[in-house]
N, C-alpha and C positions, 0 to 999 in steps of 0.2 A: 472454281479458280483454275486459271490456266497455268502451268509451269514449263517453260520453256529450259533448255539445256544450249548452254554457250561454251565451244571450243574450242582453243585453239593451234594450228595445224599449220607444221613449216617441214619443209624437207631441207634440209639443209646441205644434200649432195646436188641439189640443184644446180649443174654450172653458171646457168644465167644468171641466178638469182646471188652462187658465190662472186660471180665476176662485181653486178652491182652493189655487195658488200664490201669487199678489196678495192673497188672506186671510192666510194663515203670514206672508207677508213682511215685512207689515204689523206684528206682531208681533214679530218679531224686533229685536234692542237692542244687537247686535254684528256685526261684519265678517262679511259672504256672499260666497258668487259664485254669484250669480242673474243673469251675464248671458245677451244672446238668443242666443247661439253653443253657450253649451252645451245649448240644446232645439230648433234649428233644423233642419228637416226635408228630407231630402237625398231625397226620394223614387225609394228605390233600395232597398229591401229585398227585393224581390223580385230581386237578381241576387245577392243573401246566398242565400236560399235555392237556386236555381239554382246557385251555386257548390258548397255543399253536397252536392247531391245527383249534380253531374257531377263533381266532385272529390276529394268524401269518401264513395262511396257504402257505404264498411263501416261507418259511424258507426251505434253502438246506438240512440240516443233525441234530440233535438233538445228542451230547454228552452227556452222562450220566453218571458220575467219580463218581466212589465210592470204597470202598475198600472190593469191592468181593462181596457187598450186591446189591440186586432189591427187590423190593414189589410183590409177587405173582400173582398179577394182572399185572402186565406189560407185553404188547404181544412182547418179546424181536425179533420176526420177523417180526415187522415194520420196511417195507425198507429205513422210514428215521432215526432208532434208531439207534445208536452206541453207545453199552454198554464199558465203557472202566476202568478196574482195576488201581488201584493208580499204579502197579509193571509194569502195559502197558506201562507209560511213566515218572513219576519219577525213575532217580538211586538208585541203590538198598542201598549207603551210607543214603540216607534220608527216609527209609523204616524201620516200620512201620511210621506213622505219625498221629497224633493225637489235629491234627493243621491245619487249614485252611490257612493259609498263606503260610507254604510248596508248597500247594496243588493247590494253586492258581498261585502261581511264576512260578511254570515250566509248566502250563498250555501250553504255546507252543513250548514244545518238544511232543505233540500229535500228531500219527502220521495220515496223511490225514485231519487236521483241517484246513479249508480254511484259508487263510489270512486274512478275515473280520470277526468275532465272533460277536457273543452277550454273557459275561460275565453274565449267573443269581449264585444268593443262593436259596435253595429252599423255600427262604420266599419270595420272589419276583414274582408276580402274574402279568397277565397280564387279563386286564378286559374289555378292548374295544377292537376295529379295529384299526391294528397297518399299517404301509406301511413301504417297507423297507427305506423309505426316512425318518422316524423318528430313524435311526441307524445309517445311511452311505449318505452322498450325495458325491456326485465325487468322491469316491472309501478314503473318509478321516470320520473317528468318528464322530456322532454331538456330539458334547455338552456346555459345558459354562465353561467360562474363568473367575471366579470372585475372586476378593482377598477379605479373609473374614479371617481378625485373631484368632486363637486360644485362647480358654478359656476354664477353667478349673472349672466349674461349677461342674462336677462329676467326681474326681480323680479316674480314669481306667485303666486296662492297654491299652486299646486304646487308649487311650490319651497317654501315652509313644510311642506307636508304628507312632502315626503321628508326634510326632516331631521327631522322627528317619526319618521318609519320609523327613520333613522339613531340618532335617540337612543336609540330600543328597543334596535336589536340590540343596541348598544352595551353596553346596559343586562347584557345576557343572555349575551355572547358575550365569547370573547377571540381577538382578532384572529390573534394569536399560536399561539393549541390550532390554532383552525379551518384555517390554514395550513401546518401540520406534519401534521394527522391529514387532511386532504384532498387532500395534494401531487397525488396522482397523477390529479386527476380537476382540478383547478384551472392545472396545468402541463400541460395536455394539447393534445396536436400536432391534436386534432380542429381548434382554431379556432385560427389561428397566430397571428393578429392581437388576439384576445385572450389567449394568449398572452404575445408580447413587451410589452402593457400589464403583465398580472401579472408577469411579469420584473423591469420598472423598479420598479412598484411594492415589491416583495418590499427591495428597498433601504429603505424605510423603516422605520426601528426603532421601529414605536409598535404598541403593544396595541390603538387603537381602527380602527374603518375610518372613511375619511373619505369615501365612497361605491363603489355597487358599481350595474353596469352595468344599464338594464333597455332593454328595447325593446315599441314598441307593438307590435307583433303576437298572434296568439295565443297564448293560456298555458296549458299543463298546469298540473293541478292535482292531488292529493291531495286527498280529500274529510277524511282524518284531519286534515291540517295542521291545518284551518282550528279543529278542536278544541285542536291543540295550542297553538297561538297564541292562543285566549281561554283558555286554565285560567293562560296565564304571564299574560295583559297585559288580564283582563278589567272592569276600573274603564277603562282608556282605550278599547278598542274599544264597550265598552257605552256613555260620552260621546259616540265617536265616532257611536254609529249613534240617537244621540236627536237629535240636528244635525241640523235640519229641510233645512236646505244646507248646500254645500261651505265649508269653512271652514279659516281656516289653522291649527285649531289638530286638527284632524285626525289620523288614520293613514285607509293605503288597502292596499288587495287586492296591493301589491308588497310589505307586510310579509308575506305568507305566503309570499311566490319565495319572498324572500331568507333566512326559517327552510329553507325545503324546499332550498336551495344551502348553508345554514351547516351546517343540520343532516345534511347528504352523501348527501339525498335528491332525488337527480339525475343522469343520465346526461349525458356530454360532448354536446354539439352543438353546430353553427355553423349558428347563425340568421342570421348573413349571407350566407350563401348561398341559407337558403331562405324568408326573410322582408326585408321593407322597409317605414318607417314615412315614409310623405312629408307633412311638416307641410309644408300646402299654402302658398304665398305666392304672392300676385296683386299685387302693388304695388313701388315703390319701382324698384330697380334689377334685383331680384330675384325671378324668376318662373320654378314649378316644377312647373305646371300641365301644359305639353306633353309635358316628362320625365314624370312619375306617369303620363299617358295613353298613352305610347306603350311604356313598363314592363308596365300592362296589355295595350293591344294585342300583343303582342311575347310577356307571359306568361313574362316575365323570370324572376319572382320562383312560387313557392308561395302565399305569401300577403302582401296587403301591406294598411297602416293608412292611411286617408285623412282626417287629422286637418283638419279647416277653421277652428283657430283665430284664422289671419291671413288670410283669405281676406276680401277687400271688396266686391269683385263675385262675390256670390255666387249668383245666377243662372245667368249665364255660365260660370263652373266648376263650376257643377252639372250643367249640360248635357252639357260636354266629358267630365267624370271617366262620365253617365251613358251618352254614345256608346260610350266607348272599354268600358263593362262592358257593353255591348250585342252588341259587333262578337265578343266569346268564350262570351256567355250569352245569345244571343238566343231560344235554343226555352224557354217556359214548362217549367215540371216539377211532380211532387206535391203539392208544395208549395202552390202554385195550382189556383183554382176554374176 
């Protein structure tokens, strides 16, 4: 079985690239999120790569999506690179785009992308020895099946874009089949703690789900799903990938988990054991910057996500997060010129 690794890759000091954004934006007449966090540039992709290739050295092919950009350093004739332009394989109706969720949905109309992927962002690191049995067993996703209701703790437009996910399934699924005809992989003693969630949860007598677990780390994928998900929902994913930017009226790349866990295309795993997503915080009372860096140092986790949404000083934790991914990936690799 081949396993392909799909990522995605923006610079966001680009002038060309800003000037073409401040054009779209300009234009635009309804709700975005075009703020500077989500194109800010962590210069660090080179210990992505590095990670890769000391971590993951069985991986078949490395996709590299971006919109015409690479980093200088990149030896783009590494024979497992494939450099691939947003116009390679989005329609030219959802071009430019300015939004990951586009960019993510039609991820498999790439052409030559195995059927089995690894979904990263380029905040997604991998920091230990990984096997392809922590991605794919029997030619099916791992991952975990937990129903964990939605809360709105920080009003986002994320938070709109999963209950648009949530409306879908809803739309498609009955709470009720999927839980009878999935018992034994949804009850399963792989992941305890997700587990005793489904437990409690299984107490409630209702047909719809009111949310189901996901984590930032990397994602197996089916390259069929992503077919089978626009033949059901394709008026909403086709709006969704003409949206110049991220918008709350949205769906994103966690509508295709959650068919591939509805649909009982998935094997058991406990990503808490071998993943960690640390939405970074530098402010307040609460700072979680030393913990994420010494989780890498230490190489705690498999792979973990270094989200910098609430990050203030972001200089300074850019440094620290790029020490501590230095002190496990310090020798260049292929990947590099």
């Amino acid at each position: 079985m081949k396993i392909d690794f799909v990522v995605l890759y923006l610079d966001g000091n680009d002038e060309e690239w800003i000037q073409e954004k401040d054009k779209y934006l300009l234009k635009e007449n309804k709700e975005v999120d075009s703020t500077p966090k989500r194109f800010r540039n962590w210069d660090n992709l080179h210990y992505w790569f590095r990670g890769i290739e000391k971590f993951a050295p069985w991986v078949n092919k490395v996709f590299f999506v971006t919109c015409g950009q690479h980093p200088d350093w990149l030896n783009t004739d590494n024979e497992k690179l494939v450099l691939i332009d947003h116009k390679d394989y989005m329609p030219e109706e959802y071009l430019p785009s300015f939004s990951a969720n586009p960019i993510e949905l039609n991820l498999h109309r790439i052409k030559d992308l195995s059927e089995h992927f690894v979904f990263f962002n380029d905040d997604f690191f991998l920091t230990s020895y990984t096997k392809e049995s922590d991605f794919f067993i029997n030619g099916l996703p791992c991952d975990s099946f937990v129903e964990d209701p939605l809360t709105f703790k920080d009003k986002e437009t994320i938070n709109d874009i999963i209950i648009n996910d949530m409306i879908v399934i809803n739309s498609r699924f009955s709470r009720r089949e999927v839980l009878h005809n999935n018992r034994k992989k949804i009850y399963s003693l792989v992941d305890r703690k997700g587990l005793v969630k489904n437990l409690v949860m299984s107490m409630l007598k209702r047909d719809e789900f009111v949310g189901l677990e996901f984590a930032h780390i990397p994602q197996p994928f089916l390259k069929s799903m992503f077919n089978t998900v626009w033949k059901d929902n394709y008026d909403l994913l086709d709006r969704t990938s003409k949206s110049k930017f991220r918008s709350p009226d949205d769906v994103n790349q966690w509508l295709i988990k959650f068919y591939q866990l509805l649909m009982n295309k998935f094997t058991p795993y406990n990503w808490r054991k071998s993943g960690h997503a640390y939405h970074l915080v530098d402010s307040g009372e609460f700072n979680n910057i030393d913990e994420a860096c010494e989780a890498i140092i230490q190489q705690k986790y498999k792979m973990v996500c270094l989200n910098d949404s609430k990050v203030c000083d972001f200089e300074t934790t850019k440094n620290k997060i790029n020490d501590a991914l230095d002190s496990i990936l310090k020798d260049k690799c292929s990947f590099e010129k």
